[in-house]
LUMFI-522599 format. One line per field, with one value per residue (C-alpha): residue number from 1; residue in three letters; x, y negated, z negated. Coordinates in nm, 2 decimals. Each point is the difference from the previous one (the first is absolute). Layout:
num c(NUM;...)
residu c(Ala;...)
u c(X;...)
v c(Y;...)
w c(Z;...)
REM end
This chain:
num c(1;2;3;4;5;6;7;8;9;10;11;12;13;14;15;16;17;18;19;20;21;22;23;24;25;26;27;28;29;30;31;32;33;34;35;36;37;38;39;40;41;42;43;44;45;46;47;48;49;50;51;52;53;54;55;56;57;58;59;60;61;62;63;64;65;66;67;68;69;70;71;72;73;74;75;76;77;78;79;80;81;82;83;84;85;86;87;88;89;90;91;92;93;94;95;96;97;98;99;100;101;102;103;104;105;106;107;108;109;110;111;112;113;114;115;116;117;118;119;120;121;122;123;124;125;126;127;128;129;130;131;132;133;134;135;136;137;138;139;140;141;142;143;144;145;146;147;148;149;150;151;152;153;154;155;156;157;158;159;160;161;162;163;164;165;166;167;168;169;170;171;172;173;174;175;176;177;178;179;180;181;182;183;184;185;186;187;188;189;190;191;192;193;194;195;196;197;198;199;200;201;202;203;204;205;206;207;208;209;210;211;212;213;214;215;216;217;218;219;220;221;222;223;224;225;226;227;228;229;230;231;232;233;234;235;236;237;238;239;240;241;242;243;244;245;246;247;248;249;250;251;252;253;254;255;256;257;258;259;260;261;262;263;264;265;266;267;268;269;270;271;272;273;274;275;276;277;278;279;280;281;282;283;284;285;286;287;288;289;290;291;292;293;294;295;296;297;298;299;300;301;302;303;304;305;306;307;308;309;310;311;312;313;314;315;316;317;318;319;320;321;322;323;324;325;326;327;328;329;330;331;332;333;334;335;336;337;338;339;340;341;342;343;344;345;346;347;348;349;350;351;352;353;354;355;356;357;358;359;360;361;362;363;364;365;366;367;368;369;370;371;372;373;374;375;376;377;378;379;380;381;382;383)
residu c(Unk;Unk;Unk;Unk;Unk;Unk;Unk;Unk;Unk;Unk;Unk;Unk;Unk;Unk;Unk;Unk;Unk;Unk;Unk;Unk;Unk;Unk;Unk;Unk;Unk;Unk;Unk;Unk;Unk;Unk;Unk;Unk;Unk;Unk;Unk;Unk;Unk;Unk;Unk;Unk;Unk;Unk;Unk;Unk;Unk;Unk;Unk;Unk;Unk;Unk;Unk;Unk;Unk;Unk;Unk;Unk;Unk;Unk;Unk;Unk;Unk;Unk;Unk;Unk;Unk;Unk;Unk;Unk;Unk;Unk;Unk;Unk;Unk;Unk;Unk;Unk;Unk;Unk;Unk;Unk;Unk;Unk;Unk;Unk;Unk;Unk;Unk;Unk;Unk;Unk;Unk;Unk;Unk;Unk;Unk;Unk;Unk;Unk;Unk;Unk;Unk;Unk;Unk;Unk;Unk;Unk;Unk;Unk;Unk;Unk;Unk;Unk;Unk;Unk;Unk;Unk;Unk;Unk;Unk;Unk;Unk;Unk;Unk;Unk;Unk;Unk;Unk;Unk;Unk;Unk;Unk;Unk;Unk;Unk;Unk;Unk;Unk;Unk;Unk;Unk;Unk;Unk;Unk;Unk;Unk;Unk;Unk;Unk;Unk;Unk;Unk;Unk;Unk;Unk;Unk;Unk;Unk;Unk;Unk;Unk;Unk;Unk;Unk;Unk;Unk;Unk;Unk;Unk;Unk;Unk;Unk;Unk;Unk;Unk;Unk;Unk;Unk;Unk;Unk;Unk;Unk;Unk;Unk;Unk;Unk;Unk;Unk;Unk;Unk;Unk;Unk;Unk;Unk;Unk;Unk;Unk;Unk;Unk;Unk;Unk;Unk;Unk;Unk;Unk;Unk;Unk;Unk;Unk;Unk;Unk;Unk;Unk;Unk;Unk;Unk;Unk;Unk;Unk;Unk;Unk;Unk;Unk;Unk;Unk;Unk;Unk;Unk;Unk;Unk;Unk;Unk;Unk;Unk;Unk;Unk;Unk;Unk;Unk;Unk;Unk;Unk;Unk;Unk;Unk;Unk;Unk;Unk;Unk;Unk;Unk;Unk;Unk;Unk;Unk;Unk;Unk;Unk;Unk;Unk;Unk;Unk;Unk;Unk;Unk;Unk;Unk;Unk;Unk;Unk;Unk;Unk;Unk;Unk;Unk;Unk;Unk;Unk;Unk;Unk;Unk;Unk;Unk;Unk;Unk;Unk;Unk;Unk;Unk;Unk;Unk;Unk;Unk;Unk;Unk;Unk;Unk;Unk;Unk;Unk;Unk;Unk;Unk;Unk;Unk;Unk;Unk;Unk;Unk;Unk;Unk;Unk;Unk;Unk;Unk;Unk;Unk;Unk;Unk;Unk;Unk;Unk;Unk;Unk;Unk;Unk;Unk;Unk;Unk;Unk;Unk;Unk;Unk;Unk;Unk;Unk;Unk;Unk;Unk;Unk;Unk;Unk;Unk;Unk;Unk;Unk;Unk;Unk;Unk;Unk;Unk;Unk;Unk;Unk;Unk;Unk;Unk;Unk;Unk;Unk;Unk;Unk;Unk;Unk;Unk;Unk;Unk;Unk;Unk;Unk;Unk;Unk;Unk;Unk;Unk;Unk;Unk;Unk;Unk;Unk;Unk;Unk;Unk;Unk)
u c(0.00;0.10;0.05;0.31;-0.18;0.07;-0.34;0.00;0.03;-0.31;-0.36;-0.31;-0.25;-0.30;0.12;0.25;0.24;0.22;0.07;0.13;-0.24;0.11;-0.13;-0.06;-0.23;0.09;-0.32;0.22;0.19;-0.15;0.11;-0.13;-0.22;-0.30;0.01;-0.07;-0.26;-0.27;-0.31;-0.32;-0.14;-0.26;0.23;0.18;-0.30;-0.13;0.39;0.01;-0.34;0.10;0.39;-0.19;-0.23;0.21;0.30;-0.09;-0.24;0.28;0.22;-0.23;-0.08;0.38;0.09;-0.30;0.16;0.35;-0.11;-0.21;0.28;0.25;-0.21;-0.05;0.25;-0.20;-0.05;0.41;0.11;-0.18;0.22;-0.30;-0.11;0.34;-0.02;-0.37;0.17;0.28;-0.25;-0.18;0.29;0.09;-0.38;0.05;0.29;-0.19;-0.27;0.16;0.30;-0.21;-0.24;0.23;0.21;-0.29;-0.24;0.28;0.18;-0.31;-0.28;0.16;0.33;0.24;0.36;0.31;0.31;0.15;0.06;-0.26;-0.23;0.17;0.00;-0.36;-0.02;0.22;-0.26;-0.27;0.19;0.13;-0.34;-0.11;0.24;-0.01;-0.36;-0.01;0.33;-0.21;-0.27;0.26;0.10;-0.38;-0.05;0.29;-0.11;-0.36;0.14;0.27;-0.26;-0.29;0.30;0.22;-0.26;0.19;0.33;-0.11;0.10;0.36;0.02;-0.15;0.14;-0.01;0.38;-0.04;-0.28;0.15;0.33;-0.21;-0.16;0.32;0.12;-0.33;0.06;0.37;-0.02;-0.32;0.19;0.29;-0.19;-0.27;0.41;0.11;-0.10;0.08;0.34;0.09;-0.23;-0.18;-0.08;0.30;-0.18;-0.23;-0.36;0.08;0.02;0.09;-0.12;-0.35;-0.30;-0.19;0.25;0.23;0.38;-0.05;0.17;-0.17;0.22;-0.05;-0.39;0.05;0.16;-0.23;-0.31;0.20;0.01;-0.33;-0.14;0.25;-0.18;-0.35;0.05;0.18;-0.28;-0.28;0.19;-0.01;-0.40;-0.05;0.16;-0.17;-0.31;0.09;0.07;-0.33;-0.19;0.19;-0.12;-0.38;-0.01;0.18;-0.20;-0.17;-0.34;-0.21;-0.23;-0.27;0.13;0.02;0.31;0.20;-0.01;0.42;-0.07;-0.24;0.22;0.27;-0.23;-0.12;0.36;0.12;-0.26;0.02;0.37;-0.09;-0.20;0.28;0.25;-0.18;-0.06;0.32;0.17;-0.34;0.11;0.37;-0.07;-0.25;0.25;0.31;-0.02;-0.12;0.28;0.23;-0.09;0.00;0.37;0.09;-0.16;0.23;0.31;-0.06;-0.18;-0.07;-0.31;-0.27;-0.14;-0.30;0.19;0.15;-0.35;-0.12;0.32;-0.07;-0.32;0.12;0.26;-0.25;-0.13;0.33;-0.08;-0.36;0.18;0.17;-0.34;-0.15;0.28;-0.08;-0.35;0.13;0.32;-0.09;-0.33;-0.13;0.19;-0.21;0.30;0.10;-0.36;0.01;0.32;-0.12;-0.35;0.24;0.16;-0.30;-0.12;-0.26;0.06;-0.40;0.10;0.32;-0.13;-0.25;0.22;0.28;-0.21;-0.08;0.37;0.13;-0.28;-0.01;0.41;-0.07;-0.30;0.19;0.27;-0.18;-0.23;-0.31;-0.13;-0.32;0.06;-0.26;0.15;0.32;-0.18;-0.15;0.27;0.29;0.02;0.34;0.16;0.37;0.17;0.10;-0.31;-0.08;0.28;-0.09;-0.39;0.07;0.28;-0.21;-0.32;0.17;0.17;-0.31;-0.21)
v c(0.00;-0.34;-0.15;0.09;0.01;0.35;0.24;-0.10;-0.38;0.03;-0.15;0.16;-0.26;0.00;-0.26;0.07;-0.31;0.22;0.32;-0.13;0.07;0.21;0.02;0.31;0.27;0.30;0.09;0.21;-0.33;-0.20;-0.35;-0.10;0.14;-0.07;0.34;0.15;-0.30;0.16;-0.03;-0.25;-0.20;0.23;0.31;-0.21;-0.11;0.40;0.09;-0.25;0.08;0.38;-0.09;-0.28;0.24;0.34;-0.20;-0.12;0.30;0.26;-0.20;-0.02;0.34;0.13;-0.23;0.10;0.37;-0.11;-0.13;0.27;0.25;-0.18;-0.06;0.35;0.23;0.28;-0.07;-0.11;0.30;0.21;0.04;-0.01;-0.37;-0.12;0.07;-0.16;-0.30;0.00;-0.01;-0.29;-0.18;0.01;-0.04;-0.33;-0.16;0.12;-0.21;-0.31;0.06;0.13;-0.33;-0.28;0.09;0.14;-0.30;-0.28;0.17;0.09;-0.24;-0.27;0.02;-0.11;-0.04;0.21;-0.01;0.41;0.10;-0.12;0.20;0.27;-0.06;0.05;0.27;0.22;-0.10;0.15;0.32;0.03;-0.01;0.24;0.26;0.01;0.03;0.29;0.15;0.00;0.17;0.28;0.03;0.05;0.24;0.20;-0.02;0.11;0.30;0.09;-0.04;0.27;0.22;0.00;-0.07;0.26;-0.20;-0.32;-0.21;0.15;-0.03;-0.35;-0.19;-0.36;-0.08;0.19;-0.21;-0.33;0.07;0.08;-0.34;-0.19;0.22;-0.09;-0.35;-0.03;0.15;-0.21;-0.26;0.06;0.06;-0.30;-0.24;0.15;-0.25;-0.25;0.13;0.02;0.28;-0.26;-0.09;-0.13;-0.15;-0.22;0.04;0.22;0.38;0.15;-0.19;0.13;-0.17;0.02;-0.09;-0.33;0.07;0.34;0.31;0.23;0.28;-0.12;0.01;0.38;0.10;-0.14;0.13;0.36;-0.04;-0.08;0.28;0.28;-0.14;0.02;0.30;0.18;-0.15;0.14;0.35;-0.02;-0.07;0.27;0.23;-0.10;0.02;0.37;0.11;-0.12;0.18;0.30;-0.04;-0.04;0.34;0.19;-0.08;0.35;0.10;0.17;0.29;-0.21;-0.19;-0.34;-0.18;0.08;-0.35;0.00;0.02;-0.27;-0.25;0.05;-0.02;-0.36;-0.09;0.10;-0.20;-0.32;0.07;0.03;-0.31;-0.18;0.06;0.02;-0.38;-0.04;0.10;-0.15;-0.36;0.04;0.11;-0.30;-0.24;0.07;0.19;-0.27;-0.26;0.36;0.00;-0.35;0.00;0.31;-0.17;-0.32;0.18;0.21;-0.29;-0.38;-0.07;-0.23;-0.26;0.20;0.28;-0.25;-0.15;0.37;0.04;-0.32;0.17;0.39;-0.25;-0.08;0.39;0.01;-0.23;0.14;0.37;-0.21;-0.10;0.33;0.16;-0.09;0.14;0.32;0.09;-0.22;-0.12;0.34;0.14;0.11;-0.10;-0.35;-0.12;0.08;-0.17;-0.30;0.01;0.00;-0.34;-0.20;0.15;0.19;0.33;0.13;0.02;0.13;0.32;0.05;0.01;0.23;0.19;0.24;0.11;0.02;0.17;0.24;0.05;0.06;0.19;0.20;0.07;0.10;0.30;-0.20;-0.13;0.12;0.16;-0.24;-0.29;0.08;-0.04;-0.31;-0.21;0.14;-0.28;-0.14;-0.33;0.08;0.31;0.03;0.04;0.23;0.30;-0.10;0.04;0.35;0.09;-0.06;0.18;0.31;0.05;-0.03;0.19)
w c(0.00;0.05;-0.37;-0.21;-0.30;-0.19;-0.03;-0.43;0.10;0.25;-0.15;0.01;0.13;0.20;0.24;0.27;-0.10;-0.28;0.30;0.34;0.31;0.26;0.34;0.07;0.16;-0.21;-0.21;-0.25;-0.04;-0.34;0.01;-0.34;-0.29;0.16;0.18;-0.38;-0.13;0.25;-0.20;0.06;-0.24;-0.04;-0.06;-0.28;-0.15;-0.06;-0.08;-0.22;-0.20;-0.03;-0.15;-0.22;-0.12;-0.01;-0.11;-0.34;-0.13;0.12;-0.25;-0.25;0.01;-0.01;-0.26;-0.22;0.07;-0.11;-0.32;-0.08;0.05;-0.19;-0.27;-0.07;-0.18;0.11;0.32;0.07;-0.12;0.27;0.33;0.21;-0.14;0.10;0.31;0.04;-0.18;0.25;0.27;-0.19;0.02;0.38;0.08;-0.22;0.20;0.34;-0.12;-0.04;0.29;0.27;-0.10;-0.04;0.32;0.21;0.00;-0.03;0.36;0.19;-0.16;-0.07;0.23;-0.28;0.11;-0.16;0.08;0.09;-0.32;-0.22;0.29;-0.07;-0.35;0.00;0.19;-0.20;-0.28;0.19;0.12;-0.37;-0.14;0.27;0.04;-0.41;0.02;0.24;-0.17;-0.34;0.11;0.15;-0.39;-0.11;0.28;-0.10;-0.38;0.09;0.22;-0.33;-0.22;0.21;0.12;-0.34;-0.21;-0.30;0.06;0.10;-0.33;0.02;0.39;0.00;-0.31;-0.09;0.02;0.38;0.13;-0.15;0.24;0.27;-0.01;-0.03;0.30;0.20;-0.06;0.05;0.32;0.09;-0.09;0.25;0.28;-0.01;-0.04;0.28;0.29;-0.25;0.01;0.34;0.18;0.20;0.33;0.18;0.30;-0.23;0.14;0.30;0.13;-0.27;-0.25;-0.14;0.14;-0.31;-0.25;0.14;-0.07;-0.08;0.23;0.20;-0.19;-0.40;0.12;0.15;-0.35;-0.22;0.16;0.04;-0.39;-0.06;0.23;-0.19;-0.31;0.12;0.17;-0.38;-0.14;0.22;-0.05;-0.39;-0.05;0.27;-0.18;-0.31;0.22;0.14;-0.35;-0.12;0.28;-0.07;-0.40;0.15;0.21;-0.28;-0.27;-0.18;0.12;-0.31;0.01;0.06;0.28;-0.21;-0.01;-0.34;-0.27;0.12;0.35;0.00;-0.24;0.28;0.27;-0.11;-0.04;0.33;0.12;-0.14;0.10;0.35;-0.02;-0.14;0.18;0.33;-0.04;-0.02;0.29;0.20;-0.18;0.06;0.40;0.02;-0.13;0.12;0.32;0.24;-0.14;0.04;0.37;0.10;-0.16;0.22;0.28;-0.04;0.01;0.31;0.21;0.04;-0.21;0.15;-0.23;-0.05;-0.14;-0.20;-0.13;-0.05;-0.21;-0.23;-0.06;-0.07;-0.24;-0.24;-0.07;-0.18;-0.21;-0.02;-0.15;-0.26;-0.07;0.00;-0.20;-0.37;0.05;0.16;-0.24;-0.32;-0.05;0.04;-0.27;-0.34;-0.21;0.14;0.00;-0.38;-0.05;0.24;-0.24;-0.34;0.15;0.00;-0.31;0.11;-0.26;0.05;0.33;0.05;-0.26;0.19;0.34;-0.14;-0.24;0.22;0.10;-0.33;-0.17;0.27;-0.03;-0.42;0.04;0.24;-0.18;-0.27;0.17;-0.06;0.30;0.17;0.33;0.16;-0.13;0.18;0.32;-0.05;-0.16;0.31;0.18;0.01;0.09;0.08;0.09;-0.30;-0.19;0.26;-0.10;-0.37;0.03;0.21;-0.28;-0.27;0.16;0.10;-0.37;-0.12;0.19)
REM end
């Protein structure tokens, strides 16, 4: 290009003054940032309401999670509430990285020089790649937890999930730095600079959506699994004399069910949310993208942010155990009995042979996978 300015030194503005024109018939040629500020006014405007709206209750809702967590001795101590705090934590900073630099570059075309861009975007990959990587750690809990259910507590200990969220984060870390270190785009805005992300190389973008996809993809494996093994629990469940299910085979049948439920909503959210951006990403690095791919993109952008939304109410919020802890904070004791009374008295009552076979039927419905191998623990000793 025509300007001796180095790629860190170059603003990002709206207006084609700060990047030199070039004349030039080469559609894969991008003279200036408008080639990636491609939305209408009435695109930003419905952009805008979802991030203004998904933006602050996602916050809201992972912070509320955060405090919760680390309010509770109880619930800190457990392996698998570190890991849902971990992904409270990245769904946090997604909320207010993926926000802040979203709407100020494509709504309200604010100019940064190279680096601060960049800057921002390794926010949002950060906060991304950590949310995604955390729920890889509470897939892999859930599947040691239903597959080593008798060894789980010395397989899965504190110490060990506390340095596999540092790891998780450290190398999130390096990899969401490393266009701000040096793997950028040496040809500023053109081929083979990324035509969704300005600055950033066609080759970063291939690796970091290869990363995400081996993540999706072990997660996707791990609940299947789950899912196979719960099927296989379903079909070989004891048949008595009479041709009713036995009280065991239907506790386990309602747990493998509200398993299947579970966890089949999760893989449909993940595939809704991430898939499209996936594609469009793939897309970018093998062609030229058109400015409606890129407006479909902005769009597909904003489901990411919609599954840091959605994740509180599908890994935290749904949990018997935080709801009484997140009762106990505003004082609501009446309450929070009455939520966790049912899991604790059925644990004691358990334990000590008392329970009524009907009642373990009624009261199995479990919140986390954990609760699940307790429940069918506790309901096979006893029966």
């Amino acid at each position: 290009m025509g300007s001796g300015l180095e790629p860190d030194q170059e603003v990002l503005s709206y207006s084609t003054e700060s990047t030199p024109n070039i004349s030039t018939t080469d559609s894969n040629l991008c003279n200036n940032l408008q080639c990636y500020m491609v939305l209408s006014k009435p695109e930003k405007n419905a952009i805008g309401s979802i991030c203004f709206l998904a933006g602050p209750v996602t916050f809201l809702e992972n912070i509320l999670v955060l405090v919760v967590i680390l309010s509770s001795t109880n619930l800190r101590r457990r392996p698998s509430y570190l890991f849902i705090s971990s992904l409270a934590l990245a769904d946090t900073l997604a909320s207010c990285f993926f926000t802040i630099s979203f709407v100020d570059f494509h709504l309200y075309s604010k100019g940064d020089i190279a680096n601060i861009y960049l800057f921002k975007l390794g926010g949002v990959t950060m906060a991304f790649t950590g949310s995604v990587g955390s729920l890889l750690l509470t897939a892999l809990d859930r599947y040691l937890c239903f597959y080593q259910a008798s060894n789980y507590k010395v397989l899965l200990t504190r110490t060990r999930a506390k340095l596999a969220i540092v790891f998780l984060w450290c190398v999130t870390i390096i990899i969401s730095l490393l266009p701000l270190m040096g793997w950028r785009c040496k040809t500023r805005l053109d081929p083979p600079c990324s035509r969704l992300f300005p600055f950033v190389d066609h080759y970063y973008l291939a690796f970091w959506m290869g990363l995400q996809l081996v993540v999706l993809f072990l997660i996707t494996v791990a609940y299947a699994l789950i899912l196979w093994k719960a099927n296989r629990h379903e079909a070989a469940m004891g048949v008595p004399k009479l041709g009713r299910p036995s009280i065991k085979g239907q506790t386990r049948m309602r747990i493998d069910i509200h398993l299947a439920r579970t966890f089949s909503l999760i893989l449909l959210i993940l595939a809704v949310c991430w898939l499209p951006v996936l594609s469009i990403m793939m897309l970018d690095v093998m062609v030229t993208l058109e400015k409606i791919q890129q407006r479909i993109f902005a769009f597909c952008s904003t489901l990411c942010l919609v599954n840091s939304c959605v994740n509180p109410l599908l890994y935290a919020l749904r949990c018997r155990e935080l709801r009484g802890e997140l009762l106990a904070l505003f004082r609501c004791k009446t309450c929070r009995e009455h939520t966790l009374g049912k899991t604790y008295c059925q644990r004691n009552d358990n334990n000590s042979g008392k329970k009524k076979k009907d009642q373990t039927v009624s009261d199995s419905n479990p919140d986390t996978i954990s609760e699940s191998v307790d429940n069918q623990q506790n309901s096979i000793q006893m029966l």
